[in-house]
C-alpha positions in Angstrom: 0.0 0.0 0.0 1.5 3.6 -1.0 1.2 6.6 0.9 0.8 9.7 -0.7 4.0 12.2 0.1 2.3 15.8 1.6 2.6 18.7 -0.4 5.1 21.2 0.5 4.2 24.1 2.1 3.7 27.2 -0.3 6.4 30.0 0.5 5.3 33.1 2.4 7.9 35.1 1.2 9.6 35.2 -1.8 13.7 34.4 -2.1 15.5 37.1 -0.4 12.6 38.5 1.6 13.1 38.8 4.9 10.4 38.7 8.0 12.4 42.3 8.7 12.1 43.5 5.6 8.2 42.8 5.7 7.7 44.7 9.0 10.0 47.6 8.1 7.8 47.8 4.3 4.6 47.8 6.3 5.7 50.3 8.7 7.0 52.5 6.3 3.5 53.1 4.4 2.7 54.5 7.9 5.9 55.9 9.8 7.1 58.4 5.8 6.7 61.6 5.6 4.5 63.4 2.9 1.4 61.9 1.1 0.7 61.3 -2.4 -1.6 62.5 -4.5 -4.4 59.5 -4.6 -4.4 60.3 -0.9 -5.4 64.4 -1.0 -8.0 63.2 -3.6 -9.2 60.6 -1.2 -9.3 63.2 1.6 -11.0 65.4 -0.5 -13.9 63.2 -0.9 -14.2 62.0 2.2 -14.6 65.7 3.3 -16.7 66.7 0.5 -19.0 63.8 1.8 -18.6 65.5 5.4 -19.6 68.9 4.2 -22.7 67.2 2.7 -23.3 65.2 5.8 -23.1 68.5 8.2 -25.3 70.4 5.3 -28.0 67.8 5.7 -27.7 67.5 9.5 -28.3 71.2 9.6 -31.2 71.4 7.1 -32.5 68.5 9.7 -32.2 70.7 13.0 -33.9 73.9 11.4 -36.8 71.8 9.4 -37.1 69.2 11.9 -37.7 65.5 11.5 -40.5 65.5 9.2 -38.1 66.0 6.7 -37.7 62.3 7.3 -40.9 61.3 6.8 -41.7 61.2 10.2 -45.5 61.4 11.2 -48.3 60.5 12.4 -48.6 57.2 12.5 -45.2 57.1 11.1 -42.4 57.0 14.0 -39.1 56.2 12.1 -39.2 57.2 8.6 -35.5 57.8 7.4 -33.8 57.1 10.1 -34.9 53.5 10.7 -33.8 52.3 7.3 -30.8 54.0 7.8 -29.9 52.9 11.2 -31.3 49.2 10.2 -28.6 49.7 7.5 -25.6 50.6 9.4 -25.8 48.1 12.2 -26.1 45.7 9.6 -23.1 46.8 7.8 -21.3 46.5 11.8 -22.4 42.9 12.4 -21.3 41.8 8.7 -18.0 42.8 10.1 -18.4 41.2 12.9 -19.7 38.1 11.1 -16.3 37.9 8.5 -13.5 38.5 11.2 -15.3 35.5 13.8 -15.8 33.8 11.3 -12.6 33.4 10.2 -11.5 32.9 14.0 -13.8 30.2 14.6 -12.1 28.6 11.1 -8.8 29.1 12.2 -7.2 30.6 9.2 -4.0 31.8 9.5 -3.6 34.6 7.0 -7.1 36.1 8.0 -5.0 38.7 10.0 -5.0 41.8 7.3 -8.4 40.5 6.6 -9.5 41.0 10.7 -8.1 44.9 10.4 -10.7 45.7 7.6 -13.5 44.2 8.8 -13.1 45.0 12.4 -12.3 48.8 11.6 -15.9 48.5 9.1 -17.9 47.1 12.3 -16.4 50.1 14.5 -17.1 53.0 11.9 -20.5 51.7 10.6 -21.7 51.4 14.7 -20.3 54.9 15.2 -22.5 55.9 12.1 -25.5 53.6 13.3 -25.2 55.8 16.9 -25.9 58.9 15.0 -29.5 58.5 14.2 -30.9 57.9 17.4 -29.6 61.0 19.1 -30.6 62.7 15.5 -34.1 61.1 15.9 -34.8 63.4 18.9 -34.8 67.0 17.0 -33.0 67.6 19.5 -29.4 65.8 20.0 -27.8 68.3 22.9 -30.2 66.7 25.3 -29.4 63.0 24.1 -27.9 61.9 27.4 -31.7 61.9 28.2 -31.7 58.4 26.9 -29.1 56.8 29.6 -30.4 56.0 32.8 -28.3 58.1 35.4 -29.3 59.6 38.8 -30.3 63.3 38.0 -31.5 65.8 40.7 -34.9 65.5 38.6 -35.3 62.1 38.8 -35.9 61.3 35.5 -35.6 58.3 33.8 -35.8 57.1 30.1 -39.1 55.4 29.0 -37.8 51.7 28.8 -40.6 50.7 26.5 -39.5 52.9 23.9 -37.1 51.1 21.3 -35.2 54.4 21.4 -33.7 53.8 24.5 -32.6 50.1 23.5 -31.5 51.5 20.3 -28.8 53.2 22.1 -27.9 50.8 24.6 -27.5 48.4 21.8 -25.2 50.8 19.9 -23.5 51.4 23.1 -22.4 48.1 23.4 -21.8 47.3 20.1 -19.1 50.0 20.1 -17.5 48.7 23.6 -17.3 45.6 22.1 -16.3 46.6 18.9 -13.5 49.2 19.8 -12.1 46.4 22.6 -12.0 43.7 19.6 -10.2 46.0 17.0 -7.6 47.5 19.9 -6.8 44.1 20.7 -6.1 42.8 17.6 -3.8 46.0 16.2 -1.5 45.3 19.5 1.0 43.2 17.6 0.7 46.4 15.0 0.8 49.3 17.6 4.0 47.6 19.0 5.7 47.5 15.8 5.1 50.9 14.8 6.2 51.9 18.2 9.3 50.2 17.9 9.8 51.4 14.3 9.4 55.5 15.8 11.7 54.7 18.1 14.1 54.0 15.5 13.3 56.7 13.8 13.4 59.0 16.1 17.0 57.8 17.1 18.2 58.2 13.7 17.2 61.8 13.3 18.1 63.3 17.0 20.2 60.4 18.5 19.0 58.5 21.2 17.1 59.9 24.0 
């Protein structure tokens, strides 16, 4: 009876590559100085998006929430689909970087980064509507149940209020998640600035 010979394991890094050479490539897209141009034409979308996100917010705050649809008997509107939206866009994160924990792939590292930095943005986006939803957002801490010399308290039947705890947690959860997993990173780039730092003023 023959046994079949394994194949060999595939190469991670090509000839001449070393693990060093990796770190100090990686850290360099971070740690240079000056930005190209695809990156100012990036930024420049991403704050042409913000101006448009600030105009709307503002056309919100002086209109009110109708402008979302929002009447009688119609208690969302807008904001539900787009809240609905986001926080699915947070657990598809979610879903891809357990996923590929409970799998145990190897090289789902990079892939971890991405998705877990998508759940924390799109929560951070989903947290917006409910203190938007008020009319009102100054006074959103009305929502959290803390002692107040009025004792007030938040109406717990109203899915509002479990909106934002859910959001609340999501991002505690979240942002612990994606810190721990950019430790190995954050303690690279550390050591790489110290480096740095020595070449260019000697060491401290």
């Amino acid at each position: 009876m023959t046994t079949l010979n394994p194949l060999p394991p595939a190469a991670v890094l090509g000839p001449g590559i070393t693990p060093s050479a990796v770190v100090d490539k990686v850290s360099g897209l971070v740690l240079r100085r000056g930005v190209g141009v695809v990156w100012l034409a990036l930024l420049g979308m991403a704050a042409a998006g913000g101006l448009v996100l600030t105009a709307s917010i503002v056309w919100l705050f002086y209109q009110g929430v109708g402008v979302w649809g929002v009447n009688q008997p119609v208690a969302w509107g807008f904001a539900m689909s787009n809240y609905v939206f986001w926080v699915a866009i947070a657990m598809g994160g979610t879903f891809i970087s357990s996923g590929l924990l409970l799998a145990r792939q190897h090289w789902r590292t990079s892939i971890n980064r991405f998705a877990e930095t998508m759940t924390l943005l799109a929560a951070m986006n989903a947290g917006l509507y409910p203190a938007l939803h008020l009319g009102s957002p100054w006074v959103f801490y009305y929502l959290f149940p803390y002692p107040n010399t009025y004792a007030l308290w938040p109406q717990f039947r109203s899915p509002l209020v479990w909106d934002v705890f859910a959001i609340f947690l999501y991002l505690s959860v979240s942002a612990s998640l994606w810190y721990v997993g950019m430790v190995p990173d954050l303690a690279m780039l550390r050591d790489r600035m110290d480096q740095q730092r020595n070449s260019w003023w000697g060491p401290r």
